[in-house]
C-alpha distance (Angstrom), angle and dihedral (degrees) to the residues before:
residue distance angle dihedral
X1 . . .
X2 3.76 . .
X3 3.67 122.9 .
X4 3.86 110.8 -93.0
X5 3.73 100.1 -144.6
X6 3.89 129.0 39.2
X7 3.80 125.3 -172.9
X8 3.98 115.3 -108.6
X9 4.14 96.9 -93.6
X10 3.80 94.9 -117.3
X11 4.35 90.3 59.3
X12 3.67 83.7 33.4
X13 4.54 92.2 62.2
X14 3.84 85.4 32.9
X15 4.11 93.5 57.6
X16 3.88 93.7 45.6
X17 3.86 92.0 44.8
X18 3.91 82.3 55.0
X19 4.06 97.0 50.0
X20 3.98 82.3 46.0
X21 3.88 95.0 46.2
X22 3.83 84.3 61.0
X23 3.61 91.2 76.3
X24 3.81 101.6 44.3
X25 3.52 91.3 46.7
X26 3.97 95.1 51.1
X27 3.59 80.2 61.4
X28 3.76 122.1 28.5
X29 3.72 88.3 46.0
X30 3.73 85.0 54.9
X31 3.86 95.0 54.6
X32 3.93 101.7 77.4
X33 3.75 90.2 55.2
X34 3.59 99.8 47.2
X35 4.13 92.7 91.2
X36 3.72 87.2 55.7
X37 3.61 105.2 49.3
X38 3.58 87.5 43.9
X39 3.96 88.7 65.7
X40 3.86 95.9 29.4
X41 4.19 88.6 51.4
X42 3.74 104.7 13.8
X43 3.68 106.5 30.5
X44 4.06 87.1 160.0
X45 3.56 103.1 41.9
X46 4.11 105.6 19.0
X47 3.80 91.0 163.2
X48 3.63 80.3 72.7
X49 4.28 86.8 76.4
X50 3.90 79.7 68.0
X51 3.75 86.0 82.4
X52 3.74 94.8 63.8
X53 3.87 81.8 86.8
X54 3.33 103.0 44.4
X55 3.96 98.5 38.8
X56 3.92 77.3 63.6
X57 3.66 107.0 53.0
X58 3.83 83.0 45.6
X59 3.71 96.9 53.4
X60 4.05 81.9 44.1
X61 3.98 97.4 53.0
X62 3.94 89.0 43.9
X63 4.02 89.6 50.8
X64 3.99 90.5 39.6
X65 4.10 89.9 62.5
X66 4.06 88.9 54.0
X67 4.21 94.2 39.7
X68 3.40 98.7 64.4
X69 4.03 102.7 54.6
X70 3.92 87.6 45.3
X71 3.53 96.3 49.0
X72 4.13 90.4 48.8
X73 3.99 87.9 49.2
X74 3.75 97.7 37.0
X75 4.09 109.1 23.6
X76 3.42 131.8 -112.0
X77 3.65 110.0 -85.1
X78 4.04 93.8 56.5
X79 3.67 87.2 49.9
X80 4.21 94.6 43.5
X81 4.17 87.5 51.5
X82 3.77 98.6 44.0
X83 3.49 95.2 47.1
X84 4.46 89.3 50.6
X85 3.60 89.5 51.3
X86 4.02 95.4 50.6
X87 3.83 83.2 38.3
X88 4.07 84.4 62.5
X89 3.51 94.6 46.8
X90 3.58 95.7 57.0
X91 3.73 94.8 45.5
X92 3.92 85.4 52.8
X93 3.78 83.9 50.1
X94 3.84 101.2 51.7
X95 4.04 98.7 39.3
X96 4.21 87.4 55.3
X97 3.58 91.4 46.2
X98 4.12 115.2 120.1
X99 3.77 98.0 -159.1
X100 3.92 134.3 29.7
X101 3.78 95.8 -99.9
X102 3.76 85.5 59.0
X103 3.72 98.0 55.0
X104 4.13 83.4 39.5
X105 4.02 92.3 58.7
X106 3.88 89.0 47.0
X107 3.74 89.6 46.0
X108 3.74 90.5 55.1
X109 3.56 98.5 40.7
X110 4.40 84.7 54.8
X111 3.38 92.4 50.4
X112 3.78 93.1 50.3
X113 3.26 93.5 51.7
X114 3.64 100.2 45.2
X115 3.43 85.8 59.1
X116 4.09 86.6 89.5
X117 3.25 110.0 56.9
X118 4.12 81.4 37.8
X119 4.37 94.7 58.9
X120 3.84 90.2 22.6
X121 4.58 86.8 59.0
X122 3.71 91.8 51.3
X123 4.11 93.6 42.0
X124 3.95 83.0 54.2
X125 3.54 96.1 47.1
X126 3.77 96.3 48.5
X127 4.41 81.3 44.0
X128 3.80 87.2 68.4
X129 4.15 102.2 23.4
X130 4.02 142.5 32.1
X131 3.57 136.5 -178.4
X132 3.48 125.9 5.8
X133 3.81 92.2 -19.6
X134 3.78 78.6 64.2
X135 3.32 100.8 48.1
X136 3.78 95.4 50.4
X137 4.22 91.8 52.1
X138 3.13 79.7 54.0
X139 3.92 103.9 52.4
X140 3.95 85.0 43.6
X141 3.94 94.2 61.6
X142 4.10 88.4 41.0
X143 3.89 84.1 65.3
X144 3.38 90.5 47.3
X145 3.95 89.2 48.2
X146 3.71 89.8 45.7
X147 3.51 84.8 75.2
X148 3.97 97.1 67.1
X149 4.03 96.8 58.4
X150 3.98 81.6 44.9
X151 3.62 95.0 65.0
X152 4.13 106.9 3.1
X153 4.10 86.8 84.1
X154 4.11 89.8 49.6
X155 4.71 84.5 49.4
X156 3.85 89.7 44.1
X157 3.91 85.9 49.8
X158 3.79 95.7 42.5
X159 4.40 97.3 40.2
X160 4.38 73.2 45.6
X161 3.98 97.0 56.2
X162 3.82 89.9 37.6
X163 3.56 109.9 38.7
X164 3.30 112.6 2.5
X165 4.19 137.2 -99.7
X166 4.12 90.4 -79.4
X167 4.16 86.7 66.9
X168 3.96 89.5 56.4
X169 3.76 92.1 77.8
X170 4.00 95.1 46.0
X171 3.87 84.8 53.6
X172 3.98 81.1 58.5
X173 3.77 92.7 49.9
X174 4.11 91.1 54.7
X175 3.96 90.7 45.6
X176 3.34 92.8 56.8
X177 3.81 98.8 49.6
X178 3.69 90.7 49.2
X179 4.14 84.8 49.8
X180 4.03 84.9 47.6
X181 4.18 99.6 49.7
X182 3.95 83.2 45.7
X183 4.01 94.8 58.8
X184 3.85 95.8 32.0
X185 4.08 94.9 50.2
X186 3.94 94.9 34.0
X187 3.92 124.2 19.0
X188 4.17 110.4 85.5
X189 3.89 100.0 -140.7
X190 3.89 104.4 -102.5
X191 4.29 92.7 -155.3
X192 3.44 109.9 71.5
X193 4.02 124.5 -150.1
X194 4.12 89.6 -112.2
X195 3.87 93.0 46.4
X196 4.11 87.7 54.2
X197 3.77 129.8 118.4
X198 3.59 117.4 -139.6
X199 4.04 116.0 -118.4
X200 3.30 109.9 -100.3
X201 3.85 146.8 142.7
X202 3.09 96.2 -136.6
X203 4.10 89.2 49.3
X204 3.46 88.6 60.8
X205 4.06 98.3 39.5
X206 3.76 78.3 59.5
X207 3.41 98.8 45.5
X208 3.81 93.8 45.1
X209 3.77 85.4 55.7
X210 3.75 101.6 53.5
X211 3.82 92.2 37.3
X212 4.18 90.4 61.5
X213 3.43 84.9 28.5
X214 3.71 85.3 70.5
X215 3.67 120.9 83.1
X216 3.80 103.3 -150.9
X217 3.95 87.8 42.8
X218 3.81 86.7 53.0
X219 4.15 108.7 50.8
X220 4.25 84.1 29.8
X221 4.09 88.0 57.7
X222 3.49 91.9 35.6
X223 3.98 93.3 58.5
X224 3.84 81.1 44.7
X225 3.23 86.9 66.2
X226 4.31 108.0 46.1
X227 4.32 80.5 44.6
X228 3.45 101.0 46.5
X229 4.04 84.7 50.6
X230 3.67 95.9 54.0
X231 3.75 89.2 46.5
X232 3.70 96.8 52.4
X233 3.69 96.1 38.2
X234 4.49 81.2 54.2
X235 3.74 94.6 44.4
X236 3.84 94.9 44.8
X237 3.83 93.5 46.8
X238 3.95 112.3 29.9
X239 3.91 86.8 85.2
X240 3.80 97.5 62.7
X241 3.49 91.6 35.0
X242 4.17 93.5 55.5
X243 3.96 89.2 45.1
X244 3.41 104.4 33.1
X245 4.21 109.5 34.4
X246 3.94 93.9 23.7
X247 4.14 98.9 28.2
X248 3.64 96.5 -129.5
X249 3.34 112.4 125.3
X250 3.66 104.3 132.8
X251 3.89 88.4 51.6
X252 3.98 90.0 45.0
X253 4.07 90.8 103.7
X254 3.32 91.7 47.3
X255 4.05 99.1 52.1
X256 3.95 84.8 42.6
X257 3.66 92.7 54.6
X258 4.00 93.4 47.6
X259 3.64 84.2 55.0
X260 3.64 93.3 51.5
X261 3.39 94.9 41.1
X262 3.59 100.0 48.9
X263 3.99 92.5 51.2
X264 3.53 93.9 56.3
X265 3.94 100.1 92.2
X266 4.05 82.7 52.4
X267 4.09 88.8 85.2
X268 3.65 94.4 35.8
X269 3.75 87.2 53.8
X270 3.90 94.8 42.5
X271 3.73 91.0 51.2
X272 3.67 89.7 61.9
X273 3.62 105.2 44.1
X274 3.62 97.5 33.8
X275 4.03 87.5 75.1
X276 3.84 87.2 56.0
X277 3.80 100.3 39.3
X278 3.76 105.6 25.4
X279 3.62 137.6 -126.3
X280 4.02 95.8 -73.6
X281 3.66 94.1 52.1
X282 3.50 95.7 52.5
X283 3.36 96.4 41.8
X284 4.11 92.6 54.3
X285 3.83 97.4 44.4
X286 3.64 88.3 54.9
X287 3.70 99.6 49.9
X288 3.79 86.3 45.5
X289 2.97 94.1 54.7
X290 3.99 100.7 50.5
X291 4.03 94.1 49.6
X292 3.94 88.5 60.9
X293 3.99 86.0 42.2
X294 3.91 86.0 55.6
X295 3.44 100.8 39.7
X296 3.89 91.1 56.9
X297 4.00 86.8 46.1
X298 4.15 97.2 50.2
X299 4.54 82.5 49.4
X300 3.77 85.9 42.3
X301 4.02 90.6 54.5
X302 4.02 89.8 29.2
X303 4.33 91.2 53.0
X304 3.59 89.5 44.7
X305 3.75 98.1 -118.9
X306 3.68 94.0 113.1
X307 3.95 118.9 127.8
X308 3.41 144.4 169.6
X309 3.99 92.5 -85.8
X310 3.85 94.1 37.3
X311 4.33 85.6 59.7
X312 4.14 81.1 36.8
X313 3.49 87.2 63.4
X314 3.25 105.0 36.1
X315 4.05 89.7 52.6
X316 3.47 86.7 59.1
X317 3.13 100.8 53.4
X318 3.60 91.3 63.2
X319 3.97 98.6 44.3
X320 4.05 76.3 50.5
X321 4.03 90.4 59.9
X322 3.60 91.0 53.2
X323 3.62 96.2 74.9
X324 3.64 90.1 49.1
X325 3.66 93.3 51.2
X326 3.56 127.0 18.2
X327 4.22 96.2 67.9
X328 3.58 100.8 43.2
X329 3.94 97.4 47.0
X330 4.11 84.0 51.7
X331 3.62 89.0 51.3
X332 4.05 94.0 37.1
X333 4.16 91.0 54.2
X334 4.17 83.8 39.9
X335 3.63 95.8 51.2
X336 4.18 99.0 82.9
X337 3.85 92.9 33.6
X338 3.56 105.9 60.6
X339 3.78 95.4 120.8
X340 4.26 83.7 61.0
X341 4.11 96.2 28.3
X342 3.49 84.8 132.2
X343 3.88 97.9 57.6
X344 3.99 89.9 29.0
X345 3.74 90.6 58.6
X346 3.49 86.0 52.0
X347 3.83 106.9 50.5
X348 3.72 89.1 41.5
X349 3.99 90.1 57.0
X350 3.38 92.0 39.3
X351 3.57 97.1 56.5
X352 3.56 96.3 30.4
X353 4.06 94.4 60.5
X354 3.74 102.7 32.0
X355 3.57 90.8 50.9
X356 4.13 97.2 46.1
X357 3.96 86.6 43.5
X358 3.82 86.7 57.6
X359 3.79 94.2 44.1
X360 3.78 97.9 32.5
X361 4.33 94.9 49.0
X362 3.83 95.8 67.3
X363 3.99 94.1 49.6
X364 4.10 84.1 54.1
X365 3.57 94.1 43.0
X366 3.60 92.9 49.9
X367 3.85 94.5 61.7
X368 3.80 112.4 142.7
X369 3.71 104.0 178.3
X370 3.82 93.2 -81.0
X371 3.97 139.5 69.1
X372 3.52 94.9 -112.6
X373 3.83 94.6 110.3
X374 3.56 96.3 40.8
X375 3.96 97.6 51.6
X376 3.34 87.5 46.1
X377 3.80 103.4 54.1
X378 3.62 98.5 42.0
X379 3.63 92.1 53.5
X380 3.76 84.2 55.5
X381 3.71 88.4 43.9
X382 3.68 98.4 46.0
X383 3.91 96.8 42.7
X384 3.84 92.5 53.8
X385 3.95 87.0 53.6
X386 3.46 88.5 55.6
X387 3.50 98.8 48.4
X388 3.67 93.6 48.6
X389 3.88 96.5 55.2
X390 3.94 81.9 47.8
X391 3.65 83.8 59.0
X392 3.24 93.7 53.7
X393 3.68 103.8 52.1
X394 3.85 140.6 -174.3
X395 4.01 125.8 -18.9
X396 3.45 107.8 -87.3
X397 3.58 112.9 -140.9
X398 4.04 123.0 -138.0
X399 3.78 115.8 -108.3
X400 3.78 114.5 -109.0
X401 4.01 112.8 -141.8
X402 3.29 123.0 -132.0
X403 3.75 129.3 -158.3
């Protein structure tokens, strides 16, 4: 039965920007206060604060693994507005916390409950869209979402200078009711009770199985992986590295939201082409493209030339690769699984994040005052992505029989 009522396409992009936004925000708005909760709850080992990133994306991947299966027996709204209100309760949790492993538990419990509305978006994409259609809805809401690491650094800094890093995380709580009275009072659900799976282990043992046993879904998770790492290890570092190596840490919201600014047009752009060149292409010419871009910043750093706009630029660069990447490989390891996008969407973010939080946390933690770590581990990061879609190859198209 197909769903009676569909948003108007333009609300449609700007509502699943919004549930994505949720995620950037509950962690670039994070990054200006990281230097101060390090010294107000870590004074002797403030790198430590680092891990209010990472904590997250770990508490995310764990959550993602559970999402999809409840949102393929349940439906996606249920799934969406369960997963805002735990969201809130966490972010209650973490800004009342007196000590770092407080804010960390609250931290973990928001990112495993964003994980919801996070699988149950994509399942509800894929519900109404496949392919490259897909993939280009889903480039138009990343611009719109590359509006929230724009400005959520410059909010975290402002709610920072007037009320202090604790009211951060009650700005999260009102965000995500606002997200939650948008879904409940507009968004038809897109999974219908007769088109639902029932919750099972074994369901998900079997859908587990057929996922990996996929090919595509394999090498495009795997790339998930190496690029989610680099991004993490960038997004959990670049504010120590602007205020500690370059001194900038007034101006850090400011650089960050050049960067974020700048990139935008990358979706826009990819959303276009990728329905002439394909999801492969796109994907390859943009990791390509990033491993000579961080090549030329690690001999930049190495030759001593590197400054502030040298790392500006080569920051950017990366946040510019996102739009090139990120949507079509979730629509590339989607495309074959539609009949399970709910549980693919799922195993592919859980995988994805717990596996880049694991890779990503020691190149934060191992922050010495320079870039050095960072340049090198997302050229590692980013060069094993490309390799892997290499691996993977063209589309290959069925064979027609002929009589």
């Amino acid at each position: 039965m197909p769903v009676t009522r569909r948003l108007a396409q333009p609300e449609f992009i700007a509502l699943i920007a919004m549930l994505f936004s949720t995620i950037a925000l509950s962690i670039d708005a994070m990054l200006p206060a990281l230097t101060q909760m390090g010294q107000d709850l870590s004074p002797e080992n403030p790198e430590r604060a680092t891990l209010v990133v990472g904590i997250f994306v770990m508490g995310m991947g764990i959550g993602t693994f559970f999402a999809g299966p409840l949102s393929d027996a349940y439906g996606r709204k249920p799934v969406i507005l369960v997963g805002f209100a735990i969201y809130t309760l966490g972010a209650l949790w973490a800004g009342s916390a007196s000590d770092l492993d407080g804010v960390l538990m609250g931290r973990f419990l928001q990112g495993l409950a964003i994980a919801g509305p996070r699988v149950a978006c994509v399942a509800l994409v894929r519900d109404l869209y496949q392919g490259e259609k897909m993939a280009s809805i889903m480039s138009f809401a990343m611009t719109v979402f590359a509006l929230v690491p724009a400005l959520a650094p410059s909010l975290g800094q402002v709610i920072l200078l007037g009320f202090g890093w604790r009211a951060i995380f009650f700005a999260f709580a009102i965000f995500a009711l606002l997200a939650s009275l948008w879904v409940g009072l507009r968004q038809p659900e897109t999974h219908l009770p007769e088109a639902r799976n029932k919750l099972s282990v074994a369901a998900v043992g079997r859908a587990v199985k057929e996922c990996f046993g996929n090919r595509v879904f394999f090498y495009s998770v795997a790339t998930q992986v190496a690029v989610y790492s680099a991004l993490f290890s960038l997004v959990s570092t670049v504010q120590p590295v602007y205020a500690q190596t370059f001194d900038k840490a007034e101006s850090f919201p400011l650089f960050f939201a050049a960067s974020a600014l700048i990139s935008m047009p990358a979706s826009v752009i990819n959303a276009k082409l990728v329905m002439r060149f394909g999801m492969r292409v796109m994907i390859k010419s943009a990791l390509f493209g990033i491993v000579i871009t961080s090549s030329l910043g690690l001999i930049a750093w190495l030759s001593g030339v590197m400054n502030v706009w040298v790392f500006f630029a080569w920051a950017t660069c990366i946040f510019v690769s996102v739009g090139f990447v990120f949507g079509n490989l979730n629509a590339l390891a989607m495309e074959p699984l539609g009949h399970i996008a709910g549980s693919a969407a799922s195993i592919s973010g859980a995988v994805g994040a717990v596996c880049a939080a694991l890779l990503a946390i020691p190149i934060s933690l191992s922050f010495d005052g320079t870039p050095l770590s960072l340049l090198i581990g997302v050229l590692i990061f980013e060069t094993t992505a490309l390799l892997l879609m290499l691996r993977l190859g063209p589309r290959v198209q069925p064979v027609e029989l002929t009589v």
